[in-house]
C-alpha positions as CSV (number, residue, x, y, z in Angstrom):
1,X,86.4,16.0,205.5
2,X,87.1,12.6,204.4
3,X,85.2,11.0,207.0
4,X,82.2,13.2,206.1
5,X,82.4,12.4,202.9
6,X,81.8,8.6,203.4
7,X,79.3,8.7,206.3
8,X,77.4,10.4,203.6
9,X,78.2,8.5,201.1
10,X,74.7,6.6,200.0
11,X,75.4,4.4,196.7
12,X,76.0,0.6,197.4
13,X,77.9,-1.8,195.6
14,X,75.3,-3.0,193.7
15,X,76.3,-6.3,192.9
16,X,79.2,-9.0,192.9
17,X,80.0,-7.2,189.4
18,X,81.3,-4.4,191.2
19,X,84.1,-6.6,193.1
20,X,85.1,-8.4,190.3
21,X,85.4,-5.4,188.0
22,X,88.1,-3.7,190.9
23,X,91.8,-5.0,190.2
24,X,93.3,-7.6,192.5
25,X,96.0,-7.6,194.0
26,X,98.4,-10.7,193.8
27,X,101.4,-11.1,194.7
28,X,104.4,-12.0,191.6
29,X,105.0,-15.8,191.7
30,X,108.9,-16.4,193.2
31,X,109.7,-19.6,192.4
32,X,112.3,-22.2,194.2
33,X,115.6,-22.2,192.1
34,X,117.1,-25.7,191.2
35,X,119.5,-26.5,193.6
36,X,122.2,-26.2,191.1
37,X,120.9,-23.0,190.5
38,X,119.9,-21.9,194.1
39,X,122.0,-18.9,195.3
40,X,120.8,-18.0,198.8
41,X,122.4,-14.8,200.1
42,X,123.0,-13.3,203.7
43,X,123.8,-15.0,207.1
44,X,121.1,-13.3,209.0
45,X,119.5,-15.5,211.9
46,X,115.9,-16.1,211.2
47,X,114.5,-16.1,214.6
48,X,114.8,-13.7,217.8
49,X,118.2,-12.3,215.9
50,X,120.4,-15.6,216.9
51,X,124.0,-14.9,215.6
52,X,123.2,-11.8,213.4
53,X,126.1,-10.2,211.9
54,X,126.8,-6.6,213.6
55,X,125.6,-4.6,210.2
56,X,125.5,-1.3,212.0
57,X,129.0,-0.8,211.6
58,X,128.6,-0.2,207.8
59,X,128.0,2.6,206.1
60,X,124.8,2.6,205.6
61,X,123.8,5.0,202.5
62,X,123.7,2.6,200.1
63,X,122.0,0.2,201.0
64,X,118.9,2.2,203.0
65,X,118.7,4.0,199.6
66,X,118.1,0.3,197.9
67,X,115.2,-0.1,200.8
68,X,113.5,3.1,200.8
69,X,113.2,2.7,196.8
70,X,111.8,-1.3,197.2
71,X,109.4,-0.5,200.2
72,X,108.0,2.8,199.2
73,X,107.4,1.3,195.3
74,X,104.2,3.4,193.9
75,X,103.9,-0.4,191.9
76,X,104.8,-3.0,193.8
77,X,103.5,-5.4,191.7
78,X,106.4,-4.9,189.4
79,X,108.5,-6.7,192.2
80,X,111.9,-5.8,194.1
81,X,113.5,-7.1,191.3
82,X,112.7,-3.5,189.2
83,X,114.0,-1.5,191.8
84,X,117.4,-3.6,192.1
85,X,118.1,-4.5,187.8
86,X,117.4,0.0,187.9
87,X,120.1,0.2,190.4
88,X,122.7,-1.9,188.3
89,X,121.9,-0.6,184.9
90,X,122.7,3.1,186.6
91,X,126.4,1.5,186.7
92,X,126.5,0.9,190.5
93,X,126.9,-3.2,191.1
94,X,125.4,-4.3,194.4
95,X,126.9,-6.4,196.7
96,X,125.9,-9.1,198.8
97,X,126.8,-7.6,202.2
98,X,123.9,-4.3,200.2
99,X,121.5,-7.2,199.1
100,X,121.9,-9.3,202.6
101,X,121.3,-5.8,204.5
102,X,118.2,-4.6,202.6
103,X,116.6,-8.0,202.9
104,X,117.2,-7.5,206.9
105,X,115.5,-4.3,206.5
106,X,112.5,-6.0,205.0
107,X,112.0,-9.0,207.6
108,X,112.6,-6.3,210.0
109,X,109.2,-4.1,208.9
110,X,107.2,-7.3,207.8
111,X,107.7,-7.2,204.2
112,X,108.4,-10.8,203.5
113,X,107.3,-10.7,199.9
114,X,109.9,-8.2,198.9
115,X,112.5,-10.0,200.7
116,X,112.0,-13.0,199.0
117,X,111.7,-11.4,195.8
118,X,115.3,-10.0,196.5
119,X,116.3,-13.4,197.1
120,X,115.0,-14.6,193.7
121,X,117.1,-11.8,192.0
122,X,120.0,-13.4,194.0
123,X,119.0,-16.9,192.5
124,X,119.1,-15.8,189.0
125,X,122.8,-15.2,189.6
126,X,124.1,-18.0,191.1
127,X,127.8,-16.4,189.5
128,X,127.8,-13.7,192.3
129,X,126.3,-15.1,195.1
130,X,126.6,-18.4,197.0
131,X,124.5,-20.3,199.4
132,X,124.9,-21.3,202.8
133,X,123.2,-22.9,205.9
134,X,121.9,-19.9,207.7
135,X,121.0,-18.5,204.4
136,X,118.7,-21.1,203.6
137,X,117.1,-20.9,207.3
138,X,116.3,-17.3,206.0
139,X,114.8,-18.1,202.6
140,X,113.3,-21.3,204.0
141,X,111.5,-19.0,206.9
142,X,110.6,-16.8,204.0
143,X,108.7,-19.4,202.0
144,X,106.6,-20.5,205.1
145,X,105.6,-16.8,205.4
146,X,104.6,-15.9,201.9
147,X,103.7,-19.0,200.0
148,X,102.7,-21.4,203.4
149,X,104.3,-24.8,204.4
150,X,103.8,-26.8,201.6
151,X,106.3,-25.0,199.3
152,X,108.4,-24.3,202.7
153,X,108.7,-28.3,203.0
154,X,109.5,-28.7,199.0
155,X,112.5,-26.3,200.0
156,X,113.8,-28.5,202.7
157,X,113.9,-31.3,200.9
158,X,115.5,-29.8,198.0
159,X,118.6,-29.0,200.3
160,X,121.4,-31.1,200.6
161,X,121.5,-33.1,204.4
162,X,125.1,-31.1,205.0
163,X,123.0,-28.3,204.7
164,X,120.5,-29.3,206.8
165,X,121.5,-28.1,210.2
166,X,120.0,-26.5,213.2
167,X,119.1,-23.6,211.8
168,X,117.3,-24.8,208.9
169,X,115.6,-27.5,211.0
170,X,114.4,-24.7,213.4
171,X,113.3,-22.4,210.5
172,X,111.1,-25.4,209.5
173,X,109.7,-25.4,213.0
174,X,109.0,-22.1,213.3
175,X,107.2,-22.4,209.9
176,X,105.0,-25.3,211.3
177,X,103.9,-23.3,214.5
178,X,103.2,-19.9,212.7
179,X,101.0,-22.6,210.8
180,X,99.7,-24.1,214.3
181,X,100.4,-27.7,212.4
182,X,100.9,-28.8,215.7
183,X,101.6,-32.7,214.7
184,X,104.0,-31.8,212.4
185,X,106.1,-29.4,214.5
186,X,106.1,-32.2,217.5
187,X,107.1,-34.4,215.1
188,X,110.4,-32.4,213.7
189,X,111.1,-31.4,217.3
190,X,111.2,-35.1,218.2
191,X,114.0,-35.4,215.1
192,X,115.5,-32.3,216.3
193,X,116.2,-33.9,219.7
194,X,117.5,-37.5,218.1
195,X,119.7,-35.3,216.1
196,X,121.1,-33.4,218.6
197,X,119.3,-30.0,217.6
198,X,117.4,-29.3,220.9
199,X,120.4,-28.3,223.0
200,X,119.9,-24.6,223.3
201,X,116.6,-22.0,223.9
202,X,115.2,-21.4,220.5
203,X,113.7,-24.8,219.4
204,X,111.7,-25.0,223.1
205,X,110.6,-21.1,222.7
206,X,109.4,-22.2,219.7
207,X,107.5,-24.6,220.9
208,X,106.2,-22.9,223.8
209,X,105.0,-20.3,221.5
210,X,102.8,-23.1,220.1
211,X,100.8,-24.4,223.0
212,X,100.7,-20.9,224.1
213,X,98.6,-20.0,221.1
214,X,96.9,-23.5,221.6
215,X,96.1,-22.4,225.1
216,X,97.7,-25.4,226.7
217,X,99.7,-23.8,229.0
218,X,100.3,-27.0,230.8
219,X,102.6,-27.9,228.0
220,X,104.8,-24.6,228.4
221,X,105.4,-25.9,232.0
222,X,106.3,-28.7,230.4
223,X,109.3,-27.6,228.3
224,X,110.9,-25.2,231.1
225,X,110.8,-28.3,233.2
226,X,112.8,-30.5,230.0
227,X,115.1,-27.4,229.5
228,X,115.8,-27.5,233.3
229,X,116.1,-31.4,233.2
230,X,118.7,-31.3,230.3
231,X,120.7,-28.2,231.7
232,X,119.8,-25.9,228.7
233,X,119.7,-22.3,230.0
234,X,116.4,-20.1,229.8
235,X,117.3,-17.1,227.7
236,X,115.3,-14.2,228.0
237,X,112.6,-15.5,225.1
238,X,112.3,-18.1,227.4
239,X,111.1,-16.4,230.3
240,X,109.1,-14.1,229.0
241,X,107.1,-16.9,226.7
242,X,107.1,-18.8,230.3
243,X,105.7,-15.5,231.7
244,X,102.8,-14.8,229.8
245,X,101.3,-18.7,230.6
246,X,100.6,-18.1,233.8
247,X,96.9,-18.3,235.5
248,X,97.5,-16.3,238.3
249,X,99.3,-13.0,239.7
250,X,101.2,-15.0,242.4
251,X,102.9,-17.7,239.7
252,X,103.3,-14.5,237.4
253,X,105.4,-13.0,240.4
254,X,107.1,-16.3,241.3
255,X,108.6,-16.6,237.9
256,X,109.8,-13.3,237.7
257,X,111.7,-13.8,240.7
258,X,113.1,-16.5,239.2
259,X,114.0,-14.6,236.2
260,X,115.6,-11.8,238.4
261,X,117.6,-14.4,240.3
262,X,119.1,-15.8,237.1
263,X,122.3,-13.7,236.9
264,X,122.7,-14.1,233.1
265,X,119.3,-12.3,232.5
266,X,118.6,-8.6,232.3
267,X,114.7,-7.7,232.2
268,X,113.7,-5.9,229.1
269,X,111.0,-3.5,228.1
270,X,108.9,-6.6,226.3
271,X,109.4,-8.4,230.2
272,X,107.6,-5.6,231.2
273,X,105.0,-5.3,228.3
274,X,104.3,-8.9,228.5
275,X,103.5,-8.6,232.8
276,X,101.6,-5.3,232.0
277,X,99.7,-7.8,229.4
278,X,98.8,-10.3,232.1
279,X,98.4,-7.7,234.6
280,X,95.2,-6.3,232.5
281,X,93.9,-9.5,231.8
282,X,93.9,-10.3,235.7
283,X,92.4,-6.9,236.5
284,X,95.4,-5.5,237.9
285,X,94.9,-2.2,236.7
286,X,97.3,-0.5,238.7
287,X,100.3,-2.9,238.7
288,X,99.7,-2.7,234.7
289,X,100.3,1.0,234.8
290,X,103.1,1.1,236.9
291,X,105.0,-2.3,234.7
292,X,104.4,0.1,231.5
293,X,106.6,2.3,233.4
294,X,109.2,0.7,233.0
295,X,108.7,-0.7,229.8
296,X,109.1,2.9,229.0
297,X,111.8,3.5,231.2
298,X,113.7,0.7,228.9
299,X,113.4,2.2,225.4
300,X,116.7,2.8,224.2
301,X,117.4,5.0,221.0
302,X,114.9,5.4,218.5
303,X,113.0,1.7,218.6
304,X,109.6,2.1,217.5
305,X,107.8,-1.0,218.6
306,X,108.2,-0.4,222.4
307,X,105.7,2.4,221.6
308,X,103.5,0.9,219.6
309,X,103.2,-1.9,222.9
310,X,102.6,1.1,224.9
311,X,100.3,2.6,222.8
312,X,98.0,-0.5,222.8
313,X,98.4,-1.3,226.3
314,X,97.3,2.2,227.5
315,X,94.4,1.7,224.7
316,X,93.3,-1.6,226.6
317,X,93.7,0.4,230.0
318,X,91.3,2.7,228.7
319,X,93.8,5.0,229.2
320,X,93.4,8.1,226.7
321,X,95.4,10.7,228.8
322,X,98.5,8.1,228.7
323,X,97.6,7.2,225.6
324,X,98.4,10.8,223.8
325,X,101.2,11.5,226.3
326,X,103.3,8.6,224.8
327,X,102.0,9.4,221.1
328,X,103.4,12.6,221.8
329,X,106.7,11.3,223.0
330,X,106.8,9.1,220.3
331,X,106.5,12.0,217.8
332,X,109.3,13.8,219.0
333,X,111.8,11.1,219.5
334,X,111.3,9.8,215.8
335,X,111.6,11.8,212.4
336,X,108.6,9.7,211.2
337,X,106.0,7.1,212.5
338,X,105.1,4.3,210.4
339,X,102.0,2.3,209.7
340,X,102.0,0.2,212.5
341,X,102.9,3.8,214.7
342,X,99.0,4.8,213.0
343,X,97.4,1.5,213.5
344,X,98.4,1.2,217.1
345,X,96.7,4.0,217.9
346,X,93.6,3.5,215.7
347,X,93.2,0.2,217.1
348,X,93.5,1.7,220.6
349,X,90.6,4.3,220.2
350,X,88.7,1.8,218.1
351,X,88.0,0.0,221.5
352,X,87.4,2.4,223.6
353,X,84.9,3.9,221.6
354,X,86.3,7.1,220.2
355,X,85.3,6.5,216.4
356,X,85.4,10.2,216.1
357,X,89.2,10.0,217.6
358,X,90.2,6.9,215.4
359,X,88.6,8.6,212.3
360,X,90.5,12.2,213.0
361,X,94.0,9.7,213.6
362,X,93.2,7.8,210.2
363,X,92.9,11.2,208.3
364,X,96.0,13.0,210.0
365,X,97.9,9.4,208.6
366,X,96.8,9.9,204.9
367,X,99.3,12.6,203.8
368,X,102.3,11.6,205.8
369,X,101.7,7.7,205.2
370,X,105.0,5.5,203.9
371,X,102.3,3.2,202.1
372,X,98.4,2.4,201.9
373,X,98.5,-0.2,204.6
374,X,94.9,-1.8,204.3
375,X,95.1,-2.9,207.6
376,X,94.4,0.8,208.9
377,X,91.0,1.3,206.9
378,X,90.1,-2.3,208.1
379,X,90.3,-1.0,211.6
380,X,87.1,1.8,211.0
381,X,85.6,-1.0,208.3
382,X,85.1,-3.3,210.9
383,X,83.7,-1.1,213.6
384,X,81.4,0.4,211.2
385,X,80.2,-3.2,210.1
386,X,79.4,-4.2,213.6
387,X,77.5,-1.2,214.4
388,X,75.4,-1.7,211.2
389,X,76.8,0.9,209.5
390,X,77.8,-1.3,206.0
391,X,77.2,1.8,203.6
392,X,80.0,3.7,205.7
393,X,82.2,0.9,205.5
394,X,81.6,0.5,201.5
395,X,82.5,4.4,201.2
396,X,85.6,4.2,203.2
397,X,86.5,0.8,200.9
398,X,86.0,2.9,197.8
399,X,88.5,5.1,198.9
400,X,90.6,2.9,199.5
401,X,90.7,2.0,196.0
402,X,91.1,5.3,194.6
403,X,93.8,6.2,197.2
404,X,95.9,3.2,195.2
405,X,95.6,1.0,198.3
406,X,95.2,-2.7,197.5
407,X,92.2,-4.7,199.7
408,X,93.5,-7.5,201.9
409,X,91.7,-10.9,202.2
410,X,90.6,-9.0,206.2
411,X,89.1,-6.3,203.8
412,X,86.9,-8.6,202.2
413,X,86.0,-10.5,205.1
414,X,84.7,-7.3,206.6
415,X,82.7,-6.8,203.9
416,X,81.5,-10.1,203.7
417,X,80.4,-9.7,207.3
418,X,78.4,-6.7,206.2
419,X,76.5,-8.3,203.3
420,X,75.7,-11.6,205.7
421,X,74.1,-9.0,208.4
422,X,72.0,-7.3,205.5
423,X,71.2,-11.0,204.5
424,X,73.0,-10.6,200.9
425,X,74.2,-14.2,200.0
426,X,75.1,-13.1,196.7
427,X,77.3,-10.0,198.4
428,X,78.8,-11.7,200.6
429,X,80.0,-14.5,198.2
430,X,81.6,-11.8,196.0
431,X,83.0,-10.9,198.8
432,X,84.4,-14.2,200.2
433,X,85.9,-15.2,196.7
434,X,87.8,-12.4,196.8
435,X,89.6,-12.7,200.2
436,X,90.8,-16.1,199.0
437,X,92.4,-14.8,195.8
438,X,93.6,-11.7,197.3
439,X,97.6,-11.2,198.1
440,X,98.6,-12.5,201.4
441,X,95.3,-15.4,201.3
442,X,98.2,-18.2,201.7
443,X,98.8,-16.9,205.2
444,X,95.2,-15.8,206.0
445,X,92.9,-17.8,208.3
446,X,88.8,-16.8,207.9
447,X,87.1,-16.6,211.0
448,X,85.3,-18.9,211.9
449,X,82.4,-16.7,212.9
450,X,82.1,-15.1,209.8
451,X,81.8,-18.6,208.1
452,X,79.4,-19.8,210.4
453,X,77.5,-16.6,210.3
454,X,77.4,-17.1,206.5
455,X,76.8,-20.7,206.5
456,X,73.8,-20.3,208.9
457,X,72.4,-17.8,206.1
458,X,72.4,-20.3,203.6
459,X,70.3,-22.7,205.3
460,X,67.9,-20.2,206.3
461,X,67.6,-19.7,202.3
462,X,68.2,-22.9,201.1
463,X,71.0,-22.2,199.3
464,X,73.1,-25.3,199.1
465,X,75.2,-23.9,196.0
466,X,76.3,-20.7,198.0
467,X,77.6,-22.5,201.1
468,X,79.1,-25.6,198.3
469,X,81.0,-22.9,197.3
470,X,82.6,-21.7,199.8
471,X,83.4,-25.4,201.4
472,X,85.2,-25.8,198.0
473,X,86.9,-22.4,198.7
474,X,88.2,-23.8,202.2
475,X,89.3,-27.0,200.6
476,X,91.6,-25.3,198.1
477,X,93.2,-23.5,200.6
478,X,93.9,-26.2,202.9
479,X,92.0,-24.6,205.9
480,X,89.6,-27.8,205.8
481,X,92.5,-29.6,207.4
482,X,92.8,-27.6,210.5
483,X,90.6,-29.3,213.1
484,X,88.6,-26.1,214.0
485,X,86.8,-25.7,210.6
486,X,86.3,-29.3,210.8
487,X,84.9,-28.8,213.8
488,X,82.4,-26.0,212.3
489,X,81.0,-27.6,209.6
490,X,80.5,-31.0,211.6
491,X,78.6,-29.0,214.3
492,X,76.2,-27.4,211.4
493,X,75.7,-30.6,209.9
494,X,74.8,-32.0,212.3
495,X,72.7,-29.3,213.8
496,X,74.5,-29.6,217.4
497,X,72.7,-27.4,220.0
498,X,76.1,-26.6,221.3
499,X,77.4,-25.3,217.8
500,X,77.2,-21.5,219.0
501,X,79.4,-22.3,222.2
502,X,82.0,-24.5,219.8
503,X,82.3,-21.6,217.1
504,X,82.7,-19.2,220.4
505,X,85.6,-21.4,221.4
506,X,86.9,-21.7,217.7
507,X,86.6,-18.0,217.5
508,X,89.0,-17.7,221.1
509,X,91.4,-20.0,219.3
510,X,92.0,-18.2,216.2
């Protein structure tokens, strides 16, 4: 068996040579057209599905063909735009209502690159296509995701101010919180109300969303109250954001109420997953159980991701018996599972301790996987690391390689984490530099623990070029301006006693 095969598996990467020799994987370079040039395509809404066009009722042939060929590419490198200038030099033209669809499809499974890569083949001919509002709120959301705020702001500005309306401004905004540049998104919320852009739900779930990953939950109080204050109706983002702040059972229940009593609100299956979420964390074990009940009592038609919610839940439960059930059920109401289907339950066994279980799940994935998602693999890699198991790890990287897959920056990390444990600066550098060239860096945060774990090792060796290195890393990317690696490398400098509670905190926050 695979498995076998790397638990056995005794040869280690000798040095940083043997990174640097493996091909990495970066991501083609989609640049911002002129605006005279800029052809932005499809009016889908780029948050929570606000005004989406009804595409169902199209045939649908076409266009799934154009998504299956761009998503299950053997190359991807070579970029959506093969798969589409193929399609047209076989004599069948594409549309926009095709283009506008497939690019849906992509947002939909978290494929951002593509998408914008179909919208830079829309660009190049400005002729057929033309731009519009809501399609800049997509590409503009696009940008944020794949090449980070700074080229999402460059867009922004490009756009002419009759352009510039809600949408676009809350695309922005959801760019800046994915980002957690707090100051910035207060600031262009601020705008948003002078401008008369904060009179509906999505700018203040937004928002929410923020300080909920900030942990100030204080502040989520904060804009139900201003949405109740200015008259603007909770939707059911809003409530379920509003939800998930609470500190206790009781409130929990008390807003729910208030949510039932709202007459233009029906309770879906992610109400329930996000209760069955705080129900766990509060030890409510039982009232967990029975609010996944219903989450599953709410899936309509063939929608994957209530399952995989389900699937992690139970996972967190400790659940196994549930846990199968509902894989089985999920088998048989789909014709196939994807990726996250497979890393859902990975993840799941990962923590409660079935590595034999996870392992058997990662092997039954291999032949019937859509793509290699790296993410999968990093699930066992990281496991292995923290039990001290680093060769393991390096054997189940190797075949990742030679199964085609391409290592994301979390890979590296991983393996980074490994070498710092075995005290192998040089290792672990190898490793670090190639997390921050690998594709997706520009949206990946390091974690603080690992750096600090790493830093730490360079001190105990006196090596200041190492840990230099690495500090110039951060810079580059930007990460150097969020306040919690600030924070870090203060705290080492300084030698603080408390430096191993503030990276513990860091590490909560990330």
């Amino acid at each position: 068996m695979l498995l076998q095969a790397v638990q056995n598996r005794n040869v280690p990467l000798a040095s940083s040579a043997s990174y640097s020799r493996l091909p990495r994987s970066r991501s083609p370079v989609v640049s911002v057209a002129p605006l005279k040039k800029t052809a932005i395509v499809c009016s889908i809404s780029q948050v929570y599905g606000y005004g989406t066009v009804d595409y169902e009722r199209r045939p649908i042939i076409q266009w799934n063909a154009i998504y299956k060929k761009i998503s299950l590419m053997e190359k991807p490198e070579l970029g959506a735009a093969s798969v589409l200038n193929q399609w047209e030099k076989g004599g069948r033209k594409l549309t926009k209502w095709e283009l506008c669809r497939v690019v849906k499809e992509l947002r939909k499974y978290k494929r951002p690159n593509q998408a914008l890569e179909v919208y830079d083949w829309m660009n190049k001919r400005g002729e057929r296509f033309r731009l519009s509002a809501s399609d800049a709120a997509i590409q503009l959301d696009l940008i944020g995701k794949v090449r980070g705020i700074s080229d999402a702001e460059e867009f922004f500005l490009s756009l002419p101010d009759n352009f510039k309306d809600r949408r676009v401004y809350g695309s922005l905004l959801n760019a800046y919180v994915r980002a957690m540049s707090r100051e910035k998104a207060e600031a262009l919320i601020d705008s948003m109300r002078q401008k008369g852009f904060a009179l509906h739900p999505l700018p203040f779930n937004v928002m929410m969303t923020l300080y909920m990953n900030l942990r100030e939950y204080d502040k989520v109080d904060a804009m139900v109250f201003e949405m109740k204050q200015k008259d603007i109706r909770l939707d059911i983002y809003s409530y379920n954001i509003w939800l998930s702040s609470c500190a206790s059972v009781d409130q929990m229940e008390q807003v729910f109420q208030q949510m039932k009593s709202d007459v233009s609100i029906n309770p879906n299956w992610t109400t329930f997953s996000t209760m069955a979420t705080m129900y766990i964390k509060m030890g409510e074990s039982e009232k967990a159980e029975d609010a996944l009940r219903k989450v599953e009592a709410r899936i309509t038609g063939r929608n994957r991701i209530p399952y995989h919610y389900l699937l992690s839940l139970y996972g967190s439960l400790g659940n196994k018996k549930e846990l199968f059930r509902v894989w089985s059920v999920y088998k048989s109401v789909v014709p196939s599972i994807p990726n996250l289907g497979y890393h859902a339950l990975v993840s799941s066994l990962v923590r409660m301790g079935d590595i034999e279980g996870a392992e058997k799940v990662y092997e039954d994935w291999l032949p019937v996987k859509s793509s290699y998602d790296p993410r999968i693999p990093n699930l066992l890699m990281n496991v292995y690391v923290k039990n001290d198991q680093l060769d393991k790890a390096e054997g189940l990287f190797d075949h990742m390689i030679e199964m085609g897959g391409k290592p994301s920056p979390g890979t590296w990390e991983i393996l980074a984490d490994g070498h710092t444990k075995k005290r192998s600066i040089t290792e672990a550098l190898a490793c670090l530099k190639e997390a921050f060239s690998a594709q997706g860096s520009s949206n990946w945060r390091p974690k603080v623990l690992v750096l600090s774990g790493f830093f730490k090792l360079c001190e105990e060796e006196s090596d200041v070029t190492s840990k230099e290195t690495v500090l110039e890393l951060l810079r580059q990317s930007g990460h150097l301006q969020d306040k919690s690696y600030q924070a870090l490398i203060d705290a080492e400098e300084n030698e603080s006693e408390g430096t191993d509670v503030l990276v513990t905190q860091l590490q909560d926050d990330l």
